[in-house]
N, C-alpha and C positions, 0 to 999 in steps of 0.2 A: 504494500500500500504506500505510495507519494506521499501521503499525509502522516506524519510522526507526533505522537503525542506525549510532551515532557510536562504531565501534572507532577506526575508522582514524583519526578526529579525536583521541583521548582516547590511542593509539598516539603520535603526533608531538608533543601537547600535553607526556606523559613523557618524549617521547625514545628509547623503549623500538622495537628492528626487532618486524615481526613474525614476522623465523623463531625470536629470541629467545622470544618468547610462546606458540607456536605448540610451541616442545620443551620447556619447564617444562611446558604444560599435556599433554602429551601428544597433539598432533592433528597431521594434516599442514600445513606451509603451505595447499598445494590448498585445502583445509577452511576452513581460519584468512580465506584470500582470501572464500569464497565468503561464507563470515558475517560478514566486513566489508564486502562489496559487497549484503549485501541479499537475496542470491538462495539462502537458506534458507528450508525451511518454518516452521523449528523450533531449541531449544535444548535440549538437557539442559541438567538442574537442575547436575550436576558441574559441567559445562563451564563454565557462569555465572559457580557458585561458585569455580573456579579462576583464573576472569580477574578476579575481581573482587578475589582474595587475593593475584596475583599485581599487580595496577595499583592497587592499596588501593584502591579507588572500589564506589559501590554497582551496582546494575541500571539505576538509573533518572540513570547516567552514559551509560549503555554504550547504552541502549532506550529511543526516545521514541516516546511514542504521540501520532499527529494524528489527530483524527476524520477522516472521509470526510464532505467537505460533496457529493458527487453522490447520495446516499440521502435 
């Protein structure tokens, strides 16, 4: 997948648990896991914008994009 997700990294870098993050922002853990491990399609714009208010950091902390060198 092109899309890299460093929660979990940018998580432990603060210091910050994720069930801490996971109840400011309003989502379940469950959730919180599965978008830190990658295995989402997608994000709401809120959700973004709550983690990123909540861990002061931008998007492009949080989402990195790698090309696909197999196309």
């Amino acid at each position: 997948m092109p899309i890299i997700v460093k929660l979990d990294i940018l998580l432990a870098e603060r210091k910050v648990k994720s069930k801490d993050l996971a109840a400011h922002i309003g989502i379940t853990e469950a959730n919180l896991s599965l978008l830190k491990s990658g295995k989402v399609k997608g994000i709401r714009f809120g959700t973004l914008e709550a983690i990123c208010a909540y861990l002061e950091c931008q998007p492009a902390d949080i989402l990195i994009f790698t090309p696909d060198t197999d196309t």
